[in-house]
Backbone as XML, in Angstrom:
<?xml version="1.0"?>
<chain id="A" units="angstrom">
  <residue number="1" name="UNK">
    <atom name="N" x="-5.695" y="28.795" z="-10.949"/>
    <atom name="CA" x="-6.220" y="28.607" z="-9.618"/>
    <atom name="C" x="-7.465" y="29.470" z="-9.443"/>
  </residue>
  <residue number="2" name="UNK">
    <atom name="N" x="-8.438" y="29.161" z="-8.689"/>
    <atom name="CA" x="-9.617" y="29.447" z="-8.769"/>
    <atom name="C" x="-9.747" y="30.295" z="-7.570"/>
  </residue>
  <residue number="3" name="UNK">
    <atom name="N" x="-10.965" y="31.039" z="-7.378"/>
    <atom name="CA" x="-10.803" y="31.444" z="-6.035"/>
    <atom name="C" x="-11.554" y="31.515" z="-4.812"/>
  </residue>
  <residue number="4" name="UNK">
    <atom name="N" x="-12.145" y="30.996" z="-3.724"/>
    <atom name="CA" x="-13.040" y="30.650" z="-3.160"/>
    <atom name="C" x="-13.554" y="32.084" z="-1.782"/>
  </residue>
  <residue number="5" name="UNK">
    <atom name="N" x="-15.269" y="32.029" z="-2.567"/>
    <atom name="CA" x="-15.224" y="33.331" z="-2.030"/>
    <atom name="C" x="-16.127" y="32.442" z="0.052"/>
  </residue>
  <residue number="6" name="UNK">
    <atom name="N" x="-15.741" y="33.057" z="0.882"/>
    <atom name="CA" x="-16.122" y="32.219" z="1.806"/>
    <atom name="C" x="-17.252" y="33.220" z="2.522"/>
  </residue>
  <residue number="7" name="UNK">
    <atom name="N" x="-19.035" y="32.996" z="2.758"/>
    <atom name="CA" x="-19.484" y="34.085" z="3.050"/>
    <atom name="C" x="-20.290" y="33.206" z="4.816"/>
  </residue>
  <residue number="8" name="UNK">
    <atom name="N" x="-21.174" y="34.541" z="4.588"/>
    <atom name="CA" x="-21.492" y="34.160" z="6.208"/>
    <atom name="C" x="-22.261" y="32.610" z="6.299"/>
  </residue>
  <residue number="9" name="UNK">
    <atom name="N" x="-22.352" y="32.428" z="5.047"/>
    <atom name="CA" x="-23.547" y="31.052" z="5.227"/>
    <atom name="C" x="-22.192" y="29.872" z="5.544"/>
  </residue>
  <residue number="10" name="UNK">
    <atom name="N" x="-21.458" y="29.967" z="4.558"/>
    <atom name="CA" x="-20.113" y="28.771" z="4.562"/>
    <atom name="C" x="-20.015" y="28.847" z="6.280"/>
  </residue>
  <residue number="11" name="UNK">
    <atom name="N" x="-19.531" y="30.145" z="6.512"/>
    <atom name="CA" x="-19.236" y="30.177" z="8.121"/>
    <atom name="C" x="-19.936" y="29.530" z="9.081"/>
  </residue>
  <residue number="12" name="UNK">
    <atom name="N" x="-20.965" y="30.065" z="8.969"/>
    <atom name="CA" x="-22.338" y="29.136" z="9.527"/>
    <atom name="C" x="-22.350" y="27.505" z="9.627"/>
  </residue>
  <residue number="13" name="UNK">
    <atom name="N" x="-22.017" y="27.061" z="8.318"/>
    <atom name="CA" x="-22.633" y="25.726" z="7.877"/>
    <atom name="C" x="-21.199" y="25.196" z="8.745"/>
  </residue>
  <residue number="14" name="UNK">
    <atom name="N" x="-19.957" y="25.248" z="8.576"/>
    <atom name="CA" x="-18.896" y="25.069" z="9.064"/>
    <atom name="C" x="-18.448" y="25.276" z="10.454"/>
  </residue>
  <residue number="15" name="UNK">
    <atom name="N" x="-19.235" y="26.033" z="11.088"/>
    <atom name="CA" x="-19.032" y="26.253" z="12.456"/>
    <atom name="C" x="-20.744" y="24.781" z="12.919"/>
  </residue>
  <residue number="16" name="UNK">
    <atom name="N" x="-21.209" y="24.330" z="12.506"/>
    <atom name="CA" x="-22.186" y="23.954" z="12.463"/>
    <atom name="C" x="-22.049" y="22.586" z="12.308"/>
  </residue>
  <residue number="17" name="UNK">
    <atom name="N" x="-20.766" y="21.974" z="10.945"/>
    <atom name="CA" x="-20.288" y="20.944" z="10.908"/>
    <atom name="C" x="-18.936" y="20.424" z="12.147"/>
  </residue>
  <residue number="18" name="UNK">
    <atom name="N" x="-18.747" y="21.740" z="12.685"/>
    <atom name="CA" x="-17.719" y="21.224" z="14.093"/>
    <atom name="C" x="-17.864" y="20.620" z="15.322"/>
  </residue>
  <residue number="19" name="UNK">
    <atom name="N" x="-19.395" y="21.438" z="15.675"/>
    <atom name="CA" x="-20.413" y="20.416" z="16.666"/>
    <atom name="C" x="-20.718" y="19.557" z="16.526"/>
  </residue>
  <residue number="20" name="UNK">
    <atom name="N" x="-21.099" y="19.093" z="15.193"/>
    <atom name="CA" x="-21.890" y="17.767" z="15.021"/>
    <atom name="C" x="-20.629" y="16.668" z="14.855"/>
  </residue>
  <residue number="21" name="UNK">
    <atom name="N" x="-19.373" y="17.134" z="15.388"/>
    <atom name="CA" x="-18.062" y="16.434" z="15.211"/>
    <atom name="C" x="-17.581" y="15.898" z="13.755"/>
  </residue>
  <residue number="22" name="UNK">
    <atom name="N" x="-17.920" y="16.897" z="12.663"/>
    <atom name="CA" x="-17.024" y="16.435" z="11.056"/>
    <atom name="C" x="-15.959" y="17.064" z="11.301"/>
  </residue>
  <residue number="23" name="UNK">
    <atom name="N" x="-14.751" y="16.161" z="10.803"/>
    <atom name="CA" x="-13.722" y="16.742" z="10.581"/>
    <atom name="C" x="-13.342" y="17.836" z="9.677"/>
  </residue>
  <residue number="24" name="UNK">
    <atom name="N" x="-13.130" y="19.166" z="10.196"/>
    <atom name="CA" x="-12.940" y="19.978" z="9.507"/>
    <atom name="C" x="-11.859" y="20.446" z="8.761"/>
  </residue>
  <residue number="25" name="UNK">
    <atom name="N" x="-10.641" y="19.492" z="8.853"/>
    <atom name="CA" x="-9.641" y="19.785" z="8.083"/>
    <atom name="C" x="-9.976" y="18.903" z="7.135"/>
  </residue>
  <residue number="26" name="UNK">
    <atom name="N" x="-10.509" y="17.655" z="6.791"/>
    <atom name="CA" x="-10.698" y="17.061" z="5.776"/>
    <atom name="C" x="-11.571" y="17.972" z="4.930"/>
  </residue>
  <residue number="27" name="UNK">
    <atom name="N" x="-12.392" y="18.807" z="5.063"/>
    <atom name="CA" x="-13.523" y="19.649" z="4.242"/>
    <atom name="C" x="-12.496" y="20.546" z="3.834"/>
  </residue>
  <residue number="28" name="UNK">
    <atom name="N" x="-11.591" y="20.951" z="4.537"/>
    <atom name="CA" x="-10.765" y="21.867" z="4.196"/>
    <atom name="C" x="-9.774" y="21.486" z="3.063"/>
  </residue>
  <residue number="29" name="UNK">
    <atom name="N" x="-9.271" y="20.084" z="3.455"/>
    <atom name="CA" x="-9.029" y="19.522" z="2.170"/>
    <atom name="C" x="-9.253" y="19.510" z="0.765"/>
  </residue>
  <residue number="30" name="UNK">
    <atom name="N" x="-10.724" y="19.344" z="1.038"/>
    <atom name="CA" x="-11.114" y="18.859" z="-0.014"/>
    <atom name="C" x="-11.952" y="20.161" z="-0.880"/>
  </residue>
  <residue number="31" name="UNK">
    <atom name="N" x="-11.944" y="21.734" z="0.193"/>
    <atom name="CA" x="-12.136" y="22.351" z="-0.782"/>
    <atom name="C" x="-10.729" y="23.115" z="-1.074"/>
  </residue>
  <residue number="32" name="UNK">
    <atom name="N" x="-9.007" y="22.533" z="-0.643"/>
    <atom name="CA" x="-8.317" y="22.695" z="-1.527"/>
    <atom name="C" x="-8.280" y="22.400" z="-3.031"/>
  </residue>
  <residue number="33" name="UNK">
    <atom name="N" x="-8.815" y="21.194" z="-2.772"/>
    <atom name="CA" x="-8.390" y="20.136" z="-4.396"/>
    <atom name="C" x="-9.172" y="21.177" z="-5.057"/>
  </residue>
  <residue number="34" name="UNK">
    <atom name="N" x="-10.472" y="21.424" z="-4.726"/>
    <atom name="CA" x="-11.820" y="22.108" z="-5.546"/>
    <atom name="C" x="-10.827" y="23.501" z="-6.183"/>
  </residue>
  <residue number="35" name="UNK">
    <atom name="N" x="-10.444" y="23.897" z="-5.308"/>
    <atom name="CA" x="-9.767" y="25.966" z="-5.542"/>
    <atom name="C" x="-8.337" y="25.069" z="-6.433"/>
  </residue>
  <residue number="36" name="UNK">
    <atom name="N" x="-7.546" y="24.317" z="-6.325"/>
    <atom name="CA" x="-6.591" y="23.944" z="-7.323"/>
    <atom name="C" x="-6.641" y="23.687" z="-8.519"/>
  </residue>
  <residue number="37" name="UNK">
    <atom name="N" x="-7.664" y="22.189" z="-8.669"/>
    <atom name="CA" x="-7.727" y="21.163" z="-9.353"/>
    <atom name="C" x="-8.842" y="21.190" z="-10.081"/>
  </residue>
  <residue number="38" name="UNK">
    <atom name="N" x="-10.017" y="21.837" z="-9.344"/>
    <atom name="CA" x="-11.669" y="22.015" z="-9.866"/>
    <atom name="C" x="-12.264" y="20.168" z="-9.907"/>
  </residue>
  <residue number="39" name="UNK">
    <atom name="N" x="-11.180" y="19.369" z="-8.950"/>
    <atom name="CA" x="-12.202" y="18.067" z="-9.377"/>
    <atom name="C" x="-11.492" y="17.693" z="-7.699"/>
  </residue>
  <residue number="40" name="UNK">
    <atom name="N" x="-12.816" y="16.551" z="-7.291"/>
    <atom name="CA" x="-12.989" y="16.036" z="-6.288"/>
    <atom name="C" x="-12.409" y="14.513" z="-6.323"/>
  </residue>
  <residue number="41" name="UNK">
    <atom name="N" x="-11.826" y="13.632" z="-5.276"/>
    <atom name="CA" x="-11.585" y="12.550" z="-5.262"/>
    <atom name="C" x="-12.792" y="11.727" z="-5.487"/>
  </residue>
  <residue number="42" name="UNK">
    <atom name="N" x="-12.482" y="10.043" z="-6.385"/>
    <atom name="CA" x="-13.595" y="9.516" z="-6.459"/>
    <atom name="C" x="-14.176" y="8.938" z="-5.193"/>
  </residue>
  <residue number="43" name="UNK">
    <atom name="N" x="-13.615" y="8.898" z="-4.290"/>
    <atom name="CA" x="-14.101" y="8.648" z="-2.870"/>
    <atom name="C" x="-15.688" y="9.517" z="-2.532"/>
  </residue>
  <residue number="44" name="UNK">
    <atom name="N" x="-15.379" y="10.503" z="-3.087"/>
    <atom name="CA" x="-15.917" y="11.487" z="-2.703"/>
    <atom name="C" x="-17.835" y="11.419" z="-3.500"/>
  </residue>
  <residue number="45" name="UNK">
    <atom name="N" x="-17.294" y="10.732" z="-4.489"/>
    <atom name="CA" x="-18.724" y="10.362" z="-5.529"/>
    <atom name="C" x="-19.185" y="12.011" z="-5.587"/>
  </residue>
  <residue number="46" name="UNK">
    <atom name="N" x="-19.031" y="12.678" z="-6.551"/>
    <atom name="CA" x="-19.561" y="14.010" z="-6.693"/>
    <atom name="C" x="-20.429" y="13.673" z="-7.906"/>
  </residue>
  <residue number="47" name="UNK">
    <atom name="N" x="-21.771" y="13.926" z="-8.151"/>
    <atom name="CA" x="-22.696" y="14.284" z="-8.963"/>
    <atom name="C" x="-23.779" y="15.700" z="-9.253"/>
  </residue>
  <residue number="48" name="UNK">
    <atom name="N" x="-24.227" y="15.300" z="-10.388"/>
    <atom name="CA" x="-24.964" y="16.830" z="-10.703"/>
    <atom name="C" x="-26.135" y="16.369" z="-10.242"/>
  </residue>
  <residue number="49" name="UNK">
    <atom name="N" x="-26.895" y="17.272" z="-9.816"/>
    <atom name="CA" x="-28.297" y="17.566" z="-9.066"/>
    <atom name="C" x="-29.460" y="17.732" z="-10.382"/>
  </residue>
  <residue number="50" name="UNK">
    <atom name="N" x="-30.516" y="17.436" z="-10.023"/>
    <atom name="CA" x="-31.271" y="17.415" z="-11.102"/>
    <atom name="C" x="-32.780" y="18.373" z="-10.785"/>
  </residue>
  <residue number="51" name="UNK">
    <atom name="N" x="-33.491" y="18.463" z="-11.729"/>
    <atom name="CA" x="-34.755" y="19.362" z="-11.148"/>
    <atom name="C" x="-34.639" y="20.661" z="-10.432"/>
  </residue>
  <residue number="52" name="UNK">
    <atom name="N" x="-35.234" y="21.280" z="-9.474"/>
    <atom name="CA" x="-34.933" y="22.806" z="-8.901"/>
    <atom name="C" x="-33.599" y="22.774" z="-9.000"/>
  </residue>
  <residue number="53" name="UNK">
    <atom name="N" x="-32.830" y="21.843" z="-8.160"/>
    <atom name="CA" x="-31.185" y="22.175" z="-8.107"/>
    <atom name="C" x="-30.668" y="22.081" z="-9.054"/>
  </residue>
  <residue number="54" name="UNK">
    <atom name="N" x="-30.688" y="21.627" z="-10.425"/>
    <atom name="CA" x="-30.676" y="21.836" z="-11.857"/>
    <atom name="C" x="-29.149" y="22.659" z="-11.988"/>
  </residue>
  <residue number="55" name="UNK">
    <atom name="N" x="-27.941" y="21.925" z="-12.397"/>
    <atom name="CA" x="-26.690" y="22.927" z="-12.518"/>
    <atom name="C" x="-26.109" y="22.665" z="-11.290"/>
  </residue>
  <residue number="56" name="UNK">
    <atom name="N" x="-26.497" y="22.244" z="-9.828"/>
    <atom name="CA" x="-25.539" y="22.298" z="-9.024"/>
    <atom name="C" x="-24.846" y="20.583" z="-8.717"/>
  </residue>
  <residue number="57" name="UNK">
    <atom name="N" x="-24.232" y="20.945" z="-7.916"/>
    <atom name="CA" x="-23.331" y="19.497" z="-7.606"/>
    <atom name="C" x="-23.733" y="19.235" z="-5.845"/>
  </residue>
  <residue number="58" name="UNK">
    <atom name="N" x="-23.160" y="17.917" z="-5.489"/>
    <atom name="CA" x="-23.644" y="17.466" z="-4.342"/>
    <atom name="C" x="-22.648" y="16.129" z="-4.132"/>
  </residue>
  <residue number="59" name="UNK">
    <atom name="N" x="-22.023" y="15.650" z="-2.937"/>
    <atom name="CA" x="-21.615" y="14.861" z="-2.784"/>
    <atom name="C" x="-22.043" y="13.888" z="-1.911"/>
  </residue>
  <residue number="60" name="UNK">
    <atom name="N" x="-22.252" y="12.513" z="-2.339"/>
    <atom name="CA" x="-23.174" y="11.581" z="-1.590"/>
    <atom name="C" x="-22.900" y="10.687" z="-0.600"/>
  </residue>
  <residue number="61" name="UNK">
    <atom name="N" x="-21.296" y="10.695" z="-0.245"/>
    <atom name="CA" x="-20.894" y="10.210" z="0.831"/>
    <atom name="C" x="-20.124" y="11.031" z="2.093"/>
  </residue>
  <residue number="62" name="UNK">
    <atom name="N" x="-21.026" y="11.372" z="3.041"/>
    <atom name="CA" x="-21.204" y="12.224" z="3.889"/>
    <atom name="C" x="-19.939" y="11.520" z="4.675"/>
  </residue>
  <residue number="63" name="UNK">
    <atom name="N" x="-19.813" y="10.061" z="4.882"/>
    <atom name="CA" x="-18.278" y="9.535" z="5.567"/>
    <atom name="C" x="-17.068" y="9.934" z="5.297"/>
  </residue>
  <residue number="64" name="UNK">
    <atom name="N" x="-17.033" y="10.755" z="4.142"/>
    <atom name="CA" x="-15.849" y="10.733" z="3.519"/>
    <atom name="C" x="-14.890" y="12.332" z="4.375"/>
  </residue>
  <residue number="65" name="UNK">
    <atom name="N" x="-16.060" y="12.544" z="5.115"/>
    <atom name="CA" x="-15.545" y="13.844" z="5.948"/>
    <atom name="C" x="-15.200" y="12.859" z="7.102"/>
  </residue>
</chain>
């Protein structure tokens, strides 16, 4: 099990995704699977980023919250 460090930006971005009305237990969800499992549902379409973001990941269906 992995361990998820949560800092002021997460807080931010998450207090930020509550106004704009995303469901926040589904994010919460889904960064269970991440801290368990290390993999995302295919719903979720997770891909690697390319160029500056080079190494990171991104998920492309914003509905899925």
């Amino acid at each position: 099990m992995k361990m998820l460090f949560v800092g002021n930006a997460f807080k931010r971005d998450m207090k930020f995704a509550a106004k704009r009305g995303r469901s926040i237990k589904k994010m919460l969800s889904l960064l269970d699977c991440l801290v368990r499992d290390g993999d995302l549902p295919a719903r979720c379409r997770p891909h690697r980023l390319s160029g500056v973001y080079a190494g990171l990941w991104a998920i492309s269906n914003p509905t899925s919250f």
